[in-house]
NUGU-818079 format. One record per residue (C-alpha): residue in one letter; x, y, z. Coordinates in steps of 0.2 Angstrom, whole numbers, padded with zeros to 4 digits, always signed. Example, Ala and Ser with C-alpha at 12.3 -4.5 7.8 and 13.67 -1.06 7.14 Angstrom:
a+0062-0022+0039s+0068-0005+0036
REM end
This chain:
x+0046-0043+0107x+0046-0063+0106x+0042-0071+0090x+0024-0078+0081x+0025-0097+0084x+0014-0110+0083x+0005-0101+0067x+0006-0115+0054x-0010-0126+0061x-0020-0110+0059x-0012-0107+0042x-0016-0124+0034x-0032-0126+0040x-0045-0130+0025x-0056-0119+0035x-0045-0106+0033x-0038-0112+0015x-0058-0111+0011x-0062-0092+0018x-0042-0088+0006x-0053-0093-0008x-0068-0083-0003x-0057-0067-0001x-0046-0070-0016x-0062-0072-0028x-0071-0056-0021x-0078-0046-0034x-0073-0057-0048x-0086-0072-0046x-0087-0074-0066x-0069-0072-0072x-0060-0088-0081x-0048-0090-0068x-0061-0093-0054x-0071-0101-0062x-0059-0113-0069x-0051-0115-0052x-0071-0119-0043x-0072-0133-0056x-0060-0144-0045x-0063-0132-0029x-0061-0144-0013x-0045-0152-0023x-0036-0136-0027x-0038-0131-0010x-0031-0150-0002x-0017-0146-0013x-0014-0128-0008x-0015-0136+0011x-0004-0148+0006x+0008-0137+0000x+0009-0128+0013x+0012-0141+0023x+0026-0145+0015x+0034-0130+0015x+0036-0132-0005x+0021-0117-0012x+0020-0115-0031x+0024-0095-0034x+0031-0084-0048x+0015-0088-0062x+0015-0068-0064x+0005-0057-0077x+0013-0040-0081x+0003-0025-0086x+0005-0007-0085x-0006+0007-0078x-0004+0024-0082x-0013+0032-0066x-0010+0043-0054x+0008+0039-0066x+0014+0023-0076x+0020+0009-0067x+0020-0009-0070x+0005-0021-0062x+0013-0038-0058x-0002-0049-0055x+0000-0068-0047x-0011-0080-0053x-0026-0084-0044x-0020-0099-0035x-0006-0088-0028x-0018-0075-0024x-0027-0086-0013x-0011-0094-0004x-0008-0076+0000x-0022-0071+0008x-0021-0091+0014x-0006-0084+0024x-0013-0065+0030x-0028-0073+0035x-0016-0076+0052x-0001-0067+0051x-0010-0049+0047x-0010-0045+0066x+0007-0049+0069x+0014-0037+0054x+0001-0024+0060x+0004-0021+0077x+0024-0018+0072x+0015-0003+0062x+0016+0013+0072x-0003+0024+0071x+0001+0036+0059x+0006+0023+0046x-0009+0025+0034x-0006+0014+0020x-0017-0005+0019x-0022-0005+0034x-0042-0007+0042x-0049+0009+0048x-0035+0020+0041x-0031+0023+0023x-0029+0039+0010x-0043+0048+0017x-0039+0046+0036x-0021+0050+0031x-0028+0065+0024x-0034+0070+0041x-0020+0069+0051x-0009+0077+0038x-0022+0093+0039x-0020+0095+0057x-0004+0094+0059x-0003+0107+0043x-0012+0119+0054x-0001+0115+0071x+0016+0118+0062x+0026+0131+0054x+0039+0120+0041x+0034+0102+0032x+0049+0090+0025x+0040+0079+0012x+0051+0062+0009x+0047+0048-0003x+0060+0032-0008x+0067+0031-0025x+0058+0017-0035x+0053+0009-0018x+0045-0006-0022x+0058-0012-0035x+0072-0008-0021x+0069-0017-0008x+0082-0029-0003x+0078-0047+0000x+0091-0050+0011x+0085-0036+0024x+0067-0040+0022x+0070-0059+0026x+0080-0055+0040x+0067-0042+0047x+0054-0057+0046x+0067-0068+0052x+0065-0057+0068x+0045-0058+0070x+0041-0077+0066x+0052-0090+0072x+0044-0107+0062x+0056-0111+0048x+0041-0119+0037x+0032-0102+0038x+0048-0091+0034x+0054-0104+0020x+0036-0100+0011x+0040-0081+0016x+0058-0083+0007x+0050-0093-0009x+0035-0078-0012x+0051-0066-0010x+0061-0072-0022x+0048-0077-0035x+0051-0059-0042x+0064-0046-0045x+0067-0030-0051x+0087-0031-0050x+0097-0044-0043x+0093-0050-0028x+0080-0033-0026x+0063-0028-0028x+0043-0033-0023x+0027-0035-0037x+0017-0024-0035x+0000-0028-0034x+0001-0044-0023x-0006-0044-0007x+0010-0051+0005x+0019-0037-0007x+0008-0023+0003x+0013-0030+0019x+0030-0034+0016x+0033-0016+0010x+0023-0007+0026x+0033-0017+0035x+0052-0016+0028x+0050+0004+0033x+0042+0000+0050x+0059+0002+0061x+0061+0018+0050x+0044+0024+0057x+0050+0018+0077x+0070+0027+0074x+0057+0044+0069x+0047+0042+0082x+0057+0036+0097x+0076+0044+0092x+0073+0058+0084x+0057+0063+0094x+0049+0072+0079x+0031+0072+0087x+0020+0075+0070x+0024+0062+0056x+0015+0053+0045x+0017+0039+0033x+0007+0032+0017x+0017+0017+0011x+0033+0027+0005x+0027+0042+0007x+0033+0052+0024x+0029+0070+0031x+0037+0078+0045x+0030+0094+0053x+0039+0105+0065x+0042+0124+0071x+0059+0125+0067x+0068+0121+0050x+0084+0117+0058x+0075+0104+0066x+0067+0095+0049x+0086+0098+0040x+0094+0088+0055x+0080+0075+0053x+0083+0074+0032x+0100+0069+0035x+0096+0056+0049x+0083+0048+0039x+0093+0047+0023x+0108+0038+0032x+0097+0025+0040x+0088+0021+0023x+0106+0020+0014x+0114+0010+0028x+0100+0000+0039x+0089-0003+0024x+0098+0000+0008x+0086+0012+0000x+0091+0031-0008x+0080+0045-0006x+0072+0056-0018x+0078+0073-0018x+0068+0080+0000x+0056+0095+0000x+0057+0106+0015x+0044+0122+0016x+0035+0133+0024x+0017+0129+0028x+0007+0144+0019x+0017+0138+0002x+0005+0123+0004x+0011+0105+0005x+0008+0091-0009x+0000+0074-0001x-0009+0062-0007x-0015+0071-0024x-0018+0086-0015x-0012+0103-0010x-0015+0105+0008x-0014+0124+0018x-0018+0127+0036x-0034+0131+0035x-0041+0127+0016x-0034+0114+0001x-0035+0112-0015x-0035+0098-0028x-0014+0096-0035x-0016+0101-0056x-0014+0083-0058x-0029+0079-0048x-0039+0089-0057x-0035+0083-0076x-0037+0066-0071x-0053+0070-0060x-0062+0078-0074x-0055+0063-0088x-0061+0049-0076x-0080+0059-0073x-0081+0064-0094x-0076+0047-0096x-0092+0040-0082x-0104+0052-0089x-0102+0048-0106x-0104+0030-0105x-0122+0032-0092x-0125+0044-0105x-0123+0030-0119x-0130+0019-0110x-0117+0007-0109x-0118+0012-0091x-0131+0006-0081x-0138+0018-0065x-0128+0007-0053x-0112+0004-0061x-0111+0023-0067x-0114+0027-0048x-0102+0016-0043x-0088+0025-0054x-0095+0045-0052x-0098+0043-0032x-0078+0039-0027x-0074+0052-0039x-0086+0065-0030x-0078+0060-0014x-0061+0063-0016x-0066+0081-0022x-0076+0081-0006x-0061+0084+0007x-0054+0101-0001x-0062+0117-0009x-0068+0110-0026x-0085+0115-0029x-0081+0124-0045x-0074+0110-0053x-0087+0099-0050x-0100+0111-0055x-0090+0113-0073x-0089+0094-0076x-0107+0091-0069x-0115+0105-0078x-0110+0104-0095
REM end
């Protein structure tokens, strides 16, 4: 496929520069770093342009923090200035990394996500006998540098746009030489895309027709076991030797034992909520309830916490559940 040229004019223009700003600072108008960086808006944003043009960007200012759910991983957040270069950036290059992405990769991307994943996982859960669930080991804090910059070194061809690329990449690592933040935007694309050739070799060499991957998360359906064994050991050599990455240990089972996706336990004809899904569905709803019911809660924002919840029950047989936590 030839290379993205001729991006940069679209990049570093204020226009563009100006609607960063606007994405960056959505749903977070009132916070200190926005609102310090409006107080001299049209100059921080002739300096970001001017950076870019340049090919010199101002990255690494990170803030660390650590979330403890679904499990407990470390937040990198970049300031606010890098927060709008990157989106500065995606603005134009997002359909270039996008349509390298195969269909069934689910995770940030428009008009897919965790619940269209979901739906593909279901039919193919009632099409198929066997499953092999697959998932990286520490994925974001592994990947290589190296191997990404020369992966993006084969899409774009402007030096200035992969030099600012290289700078964001190495601005932050886990080991030497290794690793992505998570939590920054280019960090979602960079990672969809460092397993994109994984997805085509799948696909295209080893002709497994049902496949479906959510960021580092990969399921492969099939009638025949043999078939998903063969597949596991051609997967795990092209991570280790194409993209320097170890699996964790596989899981390979039969269908009617039910297969773990996406917080939830999917048969072929029903699912149900994973143990851990339903522990932090009822802490999360106690926790909504109890604040509306305190009123430190308005209507709208207790709404706005108790209504996502409500759907991600909605896909799978949890009508008990809810009844309990609603009803007590």
């Amino acid at each position: 496929m030839k290379k993205a040229n001729k991006l940069l004019p679209f990049i570093e223009d204020i226009d563009n520069i100006r609607y960063a700003y606007w994405k960056a600072g959505k749903g977070k108008r009132h916070s200190k770093a926005v609102l310090s960086y409006q107080e001299n808006l049209d100059g921080n944003l002739l300096e970001l342009q001017r950076q870019i043009q340049s090919g010199q960007v101002q990255v690494g200012q990170y803030r660390y923090f650590m979330i403890y759910e679904p499990k407990a991983r470390e937040i990198c957040a970049s300031s606010f200035e890098e927060q709008v270069l990157h989106h500065t950036l995606m603005n134009v290059c997002h359909p270039y990394f996008d349509r390298k992405l195969i269909p069934d990769c689910y995770a940030s991307r428009k008009c897919k996500g965790t619940y269209a994943a979901l739906g593909r996982a279901k039919k193919y859960t009632r099409a198929y006998t066997w499953y092999l669930k697959l998932d990286v080991r520490k994925f974001f804090a592994s990947i290589h540098h190296d191997v990404l910059k020369a992966q993006l070194a084969v899409m774009f061809k402007e030096e200035r746009l992969l030099h600012i690329f290289y700078q964001i990449i190495d601005s932050y690592e886990a080991s030497p030489g290794r690793g992505l933040p998570i939590g920054n935007l280019t960090s979602q694309y960079f990672a969809n895309h460092y397993l994109s050739g994984l997805d085509h070799y799948v696909k295209e060499k080893l002709s497994i027709k049902a496949y479906v991957r959510y960021m580092d998360d990969m399921v492969l359906w099939h009638d025949e076991k043999s078939a998903l064994q063969s597949a596991c050991e051609a997967i795990t050599r092209y991570l280790r030797n194409h993209l320097r990455l170890d699996m964790k240990p596989m899981q390979l089972n039969n269908l009617v034992h039910g297969l773990p996706f996406l917080g939830y336990r999917l048969f072929p004809y029903h699912g149900r909520l994973l143990q851990k899904s339903k522990q932090r569905f009822i802490k999360k709803m106690n926790r909504a309830l109890d604040n509306w019911q305190e009123q430190s809660l308005n209507d709208a924002a207790a709404a706005a916490q108790i209504l996502p919840l409500l759907a991600f029950t909605g896909h799978v047989e949890a009508q008990g559940l809810k009844k309990s936590v609603l009803l007590r």
